[in-house]
GUTORDREN-223359 format. One line per field, with one value per residue (C-alpha): residue number from 1; residue in one letter; x, z, y. Coordinates in steps of 0.5 Angstrom, whole numbers, padded with zeros to 4 digits, m for minus. Each point is the difference from the previous one (the first is absolute). Example, Ala and Ser with C-alpha at 12.3 -4.5 7.8 and 13.67 -1.06 7.14 Angstrom:
nr	[1_2];
rest	[a_s];
u	[0025_0002];
w	[0016_m0002];
v	[m0009_0007];
// end
This chain:
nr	[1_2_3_4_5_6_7_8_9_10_11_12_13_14_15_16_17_18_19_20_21_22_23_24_25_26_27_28_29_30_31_32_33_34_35_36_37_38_39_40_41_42_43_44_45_46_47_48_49_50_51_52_53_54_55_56_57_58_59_60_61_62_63_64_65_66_67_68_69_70_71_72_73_74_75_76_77_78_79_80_81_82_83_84_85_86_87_88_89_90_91_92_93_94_95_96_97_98_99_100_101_102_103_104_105_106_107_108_109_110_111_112_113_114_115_116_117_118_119_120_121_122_123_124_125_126_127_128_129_130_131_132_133_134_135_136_137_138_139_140_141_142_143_144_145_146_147_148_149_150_151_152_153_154_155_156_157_158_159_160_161_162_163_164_165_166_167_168_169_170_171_172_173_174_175_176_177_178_179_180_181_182_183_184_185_186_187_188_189_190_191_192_193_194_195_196_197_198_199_200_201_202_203_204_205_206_207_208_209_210_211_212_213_214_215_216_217_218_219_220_221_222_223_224_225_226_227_228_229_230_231_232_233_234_235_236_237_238_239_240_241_242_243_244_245_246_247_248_249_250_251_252_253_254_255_256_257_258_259_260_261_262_263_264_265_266_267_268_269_270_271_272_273_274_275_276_277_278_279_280_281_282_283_284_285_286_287_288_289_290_291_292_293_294_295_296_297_298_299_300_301_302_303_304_305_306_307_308_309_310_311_312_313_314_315_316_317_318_319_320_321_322_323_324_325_326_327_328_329_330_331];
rest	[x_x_x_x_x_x_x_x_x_x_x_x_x_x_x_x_x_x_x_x_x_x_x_x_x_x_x_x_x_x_x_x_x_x_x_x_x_x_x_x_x_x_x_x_x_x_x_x_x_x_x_x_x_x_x_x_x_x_x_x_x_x_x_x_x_x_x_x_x_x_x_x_x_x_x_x_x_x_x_x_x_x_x_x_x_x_x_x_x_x_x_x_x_x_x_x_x_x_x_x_x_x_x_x_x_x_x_x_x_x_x_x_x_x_x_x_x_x_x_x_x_x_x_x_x_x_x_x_x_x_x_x_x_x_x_x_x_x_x_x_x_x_x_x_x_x_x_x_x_x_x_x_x_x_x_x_x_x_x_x_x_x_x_x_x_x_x_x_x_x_x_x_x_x_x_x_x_x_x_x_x_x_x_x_x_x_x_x_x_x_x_x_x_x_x_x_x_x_x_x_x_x_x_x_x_x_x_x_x_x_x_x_x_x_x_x_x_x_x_x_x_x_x_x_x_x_x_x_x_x_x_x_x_x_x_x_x_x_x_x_x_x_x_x_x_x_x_x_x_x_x_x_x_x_x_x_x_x_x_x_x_x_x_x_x_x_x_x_x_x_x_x_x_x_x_x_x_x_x_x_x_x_x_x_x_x_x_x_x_x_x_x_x_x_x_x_x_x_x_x_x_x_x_x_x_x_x_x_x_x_x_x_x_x_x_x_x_x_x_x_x_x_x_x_x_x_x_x_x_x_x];
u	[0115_m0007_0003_m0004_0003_m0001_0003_0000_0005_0004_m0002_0005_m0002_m0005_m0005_m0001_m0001_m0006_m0006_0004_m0006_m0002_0008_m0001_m0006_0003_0006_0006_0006_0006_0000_0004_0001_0003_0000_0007_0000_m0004_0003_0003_m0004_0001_m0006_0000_0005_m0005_m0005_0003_0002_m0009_m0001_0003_m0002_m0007_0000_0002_m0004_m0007_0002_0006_0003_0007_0004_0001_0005_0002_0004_0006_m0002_0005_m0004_0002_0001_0006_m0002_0001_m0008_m0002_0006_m0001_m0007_0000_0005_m0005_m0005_0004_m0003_0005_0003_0001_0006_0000_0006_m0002_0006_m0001_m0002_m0006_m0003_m0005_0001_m0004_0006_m0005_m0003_0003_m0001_m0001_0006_0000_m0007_0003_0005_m0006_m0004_0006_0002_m0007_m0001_0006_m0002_m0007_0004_0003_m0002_m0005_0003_0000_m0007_m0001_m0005_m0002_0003_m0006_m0007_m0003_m0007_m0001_m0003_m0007_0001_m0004_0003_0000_0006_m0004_0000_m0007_m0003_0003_m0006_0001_m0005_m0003_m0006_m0002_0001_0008_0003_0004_0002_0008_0001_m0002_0001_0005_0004_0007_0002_0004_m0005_m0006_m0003_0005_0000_m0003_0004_m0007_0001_m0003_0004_0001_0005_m0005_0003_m0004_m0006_m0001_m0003_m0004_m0001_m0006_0004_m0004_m0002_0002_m0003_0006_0002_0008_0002_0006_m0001_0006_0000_0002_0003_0005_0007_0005_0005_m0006_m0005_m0002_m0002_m0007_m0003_m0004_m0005_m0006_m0006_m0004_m0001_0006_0007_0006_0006_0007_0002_0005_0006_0008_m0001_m0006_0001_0003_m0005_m0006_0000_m0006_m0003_0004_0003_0005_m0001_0008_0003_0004_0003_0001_0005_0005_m0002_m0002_0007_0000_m0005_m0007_m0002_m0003_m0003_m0007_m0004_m0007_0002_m0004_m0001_m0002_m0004_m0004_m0007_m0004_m0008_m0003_m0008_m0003_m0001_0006_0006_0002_0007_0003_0005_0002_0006_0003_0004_m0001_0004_m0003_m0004_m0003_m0003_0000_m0005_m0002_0001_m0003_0002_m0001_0006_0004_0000_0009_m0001_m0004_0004_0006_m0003_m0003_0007_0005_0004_m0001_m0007_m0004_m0006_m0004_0003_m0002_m0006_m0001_0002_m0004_m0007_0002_m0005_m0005_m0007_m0002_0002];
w	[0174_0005_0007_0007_0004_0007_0005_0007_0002_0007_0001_0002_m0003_0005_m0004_m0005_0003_0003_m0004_m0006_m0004_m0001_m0005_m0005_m0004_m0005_m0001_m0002_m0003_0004_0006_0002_0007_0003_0007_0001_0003_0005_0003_0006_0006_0003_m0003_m0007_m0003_0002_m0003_m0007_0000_0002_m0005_m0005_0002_0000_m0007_m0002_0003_m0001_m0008_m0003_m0002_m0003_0001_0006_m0001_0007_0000_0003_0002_0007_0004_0007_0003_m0003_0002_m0005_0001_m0008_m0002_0005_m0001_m0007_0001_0005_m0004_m0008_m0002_m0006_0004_m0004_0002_m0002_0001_0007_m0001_0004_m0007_m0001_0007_0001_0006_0004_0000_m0001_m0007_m0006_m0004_m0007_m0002_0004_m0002_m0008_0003_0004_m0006_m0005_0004_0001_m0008_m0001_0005_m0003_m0007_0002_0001_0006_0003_0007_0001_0006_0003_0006_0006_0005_m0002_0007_0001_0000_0007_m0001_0000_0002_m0003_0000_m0003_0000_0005_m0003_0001_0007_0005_0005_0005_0000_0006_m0001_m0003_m0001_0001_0001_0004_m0001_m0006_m0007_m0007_m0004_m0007_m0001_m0005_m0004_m0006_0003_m0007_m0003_0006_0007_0006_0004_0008_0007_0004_0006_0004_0007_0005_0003_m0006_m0002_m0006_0000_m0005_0000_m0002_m0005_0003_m0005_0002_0005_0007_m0002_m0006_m0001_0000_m0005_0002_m0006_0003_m0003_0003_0000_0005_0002_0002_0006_0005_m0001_0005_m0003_0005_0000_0003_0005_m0003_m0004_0002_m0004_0000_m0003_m0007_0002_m0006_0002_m0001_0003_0004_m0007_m0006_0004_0006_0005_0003_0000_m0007_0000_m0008_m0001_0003_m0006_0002_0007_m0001_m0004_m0008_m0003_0001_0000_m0006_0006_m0001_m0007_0002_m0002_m0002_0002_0003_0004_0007_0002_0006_0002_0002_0004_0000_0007_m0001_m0007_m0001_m0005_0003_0001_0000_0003_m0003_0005_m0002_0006_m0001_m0004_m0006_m0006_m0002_m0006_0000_m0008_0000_0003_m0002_0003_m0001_0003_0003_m0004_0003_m0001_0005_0006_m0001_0001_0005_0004_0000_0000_0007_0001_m0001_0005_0004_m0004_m0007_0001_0002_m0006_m0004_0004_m0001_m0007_m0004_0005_m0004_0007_0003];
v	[0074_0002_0003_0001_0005_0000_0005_0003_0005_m0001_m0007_m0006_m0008_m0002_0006_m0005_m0007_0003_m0002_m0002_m0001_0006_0002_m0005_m0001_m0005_m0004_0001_m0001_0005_0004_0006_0002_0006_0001_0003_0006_m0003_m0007_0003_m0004_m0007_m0003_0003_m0007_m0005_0005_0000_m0007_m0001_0004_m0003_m0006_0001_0003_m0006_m0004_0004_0003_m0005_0005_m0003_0006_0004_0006_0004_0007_0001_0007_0001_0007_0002_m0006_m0003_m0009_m0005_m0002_0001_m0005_m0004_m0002_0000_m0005_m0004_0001_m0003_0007_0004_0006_0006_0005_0006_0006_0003_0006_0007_0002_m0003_0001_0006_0005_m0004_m0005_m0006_0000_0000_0007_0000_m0003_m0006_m0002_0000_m0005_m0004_0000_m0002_m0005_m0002_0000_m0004_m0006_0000_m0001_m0006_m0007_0001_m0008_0001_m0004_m0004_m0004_0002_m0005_0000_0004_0001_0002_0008_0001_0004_0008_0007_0005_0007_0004_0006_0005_0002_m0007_m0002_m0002_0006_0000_0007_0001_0007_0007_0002_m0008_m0003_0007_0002_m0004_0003_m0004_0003_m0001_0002_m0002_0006_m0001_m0001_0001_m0006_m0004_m0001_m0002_0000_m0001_0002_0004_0003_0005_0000_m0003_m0006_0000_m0007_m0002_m0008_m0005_m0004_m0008_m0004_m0007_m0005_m0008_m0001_0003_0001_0006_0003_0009_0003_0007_0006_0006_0005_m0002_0007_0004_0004_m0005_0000_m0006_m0003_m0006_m0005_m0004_m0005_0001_m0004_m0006_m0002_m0001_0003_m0003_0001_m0003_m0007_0003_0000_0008_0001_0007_0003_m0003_m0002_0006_0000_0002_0006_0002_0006_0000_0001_m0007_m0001_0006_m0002_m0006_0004_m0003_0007_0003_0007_0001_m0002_0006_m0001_m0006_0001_m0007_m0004_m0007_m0004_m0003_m0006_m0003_m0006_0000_m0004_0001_m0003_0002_0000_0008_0003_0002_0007_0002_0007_0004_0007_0005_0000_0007_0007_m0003_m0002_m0008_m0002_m0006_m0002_m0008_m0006_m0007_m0005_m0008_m0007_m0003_m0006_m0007_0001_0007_m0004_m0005_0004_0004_m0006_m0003_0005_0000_0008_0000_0003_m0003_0005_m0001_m0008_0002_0003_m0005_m0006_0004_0004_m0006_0000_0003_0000_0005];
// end
């Protein structure tokens, strides 16, 4: 048996689903995915069953295997996207004992119930294979994951002013948990978008979600028009253009363990370019508390998306407008 590992501390489903390409270097025959501690807002069912979806399409991998790892949020949505998906879910005991002080990971002992569940699955007859219904396109993508490579504009000596780049991950020297971040109040960080061959992209905006992030505004430059993602929870999956970074926590699903909250998930917006120059997107921190912007992801829009736009009774006027002019190349 030859294993590839691929990993990212704090992250909901959605991490994977960008650029996907860049995880898989051949085919293969099973995947495992362990996301548990981290399926805790409204987006992350459709993200895993995306996923798994799309490693079945792009890898035709027969096997997919998902873990049950329930963390601080106590939702169903591993289960119930492992069944939407016909993955194989693997259960694994979740008792007090086996949770580390955080209370959301598992400590020593619960990885060696992970793992002995995992091995025994892997023993198994690995017969849950199936074809993958519908193989949508995959929408072009500008992807930047890292913090390091984001396309920030820096115009003189000492930019971007109030914002510096940071790494606070505990082990900096095993793992890194790059960000920009400021405490400055009214400082503003600018992205320079790239421009694809058509007008419309979808902006994915990585920032760490916690109890202690302070607000942040995103906003675009003259030129481009920016406009709210058209999805049922909007204001709390995709919020724009204010971000508190803790909506999860502001509707009550955290229960009273908010204050361990501690992930990377995305932000999501629709941009329109109106000339030919590239966009710029600005991100101001609105209080002294602390924001740290962790990537970038920049898509084409899907057919089924403009059409749902186009179509959707809520839409607004500028949210149609996206969707009739997203495909012009003329912009």
């Amino acid at each position: 048996m030859q294993a590839t590992v691929h990993y990212k501390s704090a992250i909901d489903p959605s991490y994977f689903l960008h650029c996907t390409g860049r995880f898989v270097d051949h085919e293969y025959d099973a995947a495992l995915i362990d996301l548990g501690a981290n399926m805790y807002h409204a987006a992350c069912e459709d993200s895993l069953v995306a996923l798994i979806q799309r490693m079945r399409c792009l890898h035709h991998i027969s096997w997919v295997g998902v873990i049950n790892w329930p963390g601080f949020v106590r939702t169903n949505a591993t289960i119930v996207a492992a069944w939407r998906a016909r993955a194989t879910l693997i259960e694994v005991p979740h008792g007090p004992e086996l949770y580390s002080t955080d209370r959301v990971h598992p400590n020593a002992r619960g990885h060696a119930e992970i793992a002995a569940r995992v091995r025994k699955h892997l023993a198994g007859p690995l017969n849950d294979w199936h074809a993958p219904e519908h193989c949508a396109p995959i929408e072009s993508e500008t992807c930047y994951p890292q913090a390091t490579d984001m396309p920030v504009e820096r115009r003189g000596t000492g930019e971007p002013r109030g914002w510096a780049l940071v790494d606070d991950s505990p082990p900096p020297h095993l793992v890194h948990k790059h960000g920009w971040a400021t405490t400055t109040p009214g400082a503003n960080l600018t992205l320079s978008i790239p421009s694809g061959n058509q007008c419309g992209v979808i902006v994915k905006l990585a920032y760490l979600a916690s109890n202690f992030t302070g607000p942040f505004r995103v906003a675009c430059k003259a030129g481009c028009t920016c406009t709210k993602i058209r999805f049922y929870h909007q204001w709390r999956a995709f919020p724009f253009p204010v971000v508190t970074g803790h909506e999860d926590c502001i509707v009550g699903t955290m229960q009273g363990d908010c204050q361990t909250m501690k992930i990377t998930r995305d932000t999501s917006f629709n941009l329109l370019r109106e000339r030919a120059a590239p966009c710029r997107v600005t991100v101001t921190a609105l209080t002294s508390r602390r924001v740290r912007i962790d990537g970038l992801y920049v898509q084409e829009p899907s057919d089924s998306y403009l059409a749902h736009v186009r179509t959707s009774s809520p839409s607004t006027a500028a949210q149609r407008r996206f969707a009739e002019r997203a495909l012009n190349t003329d912009c």
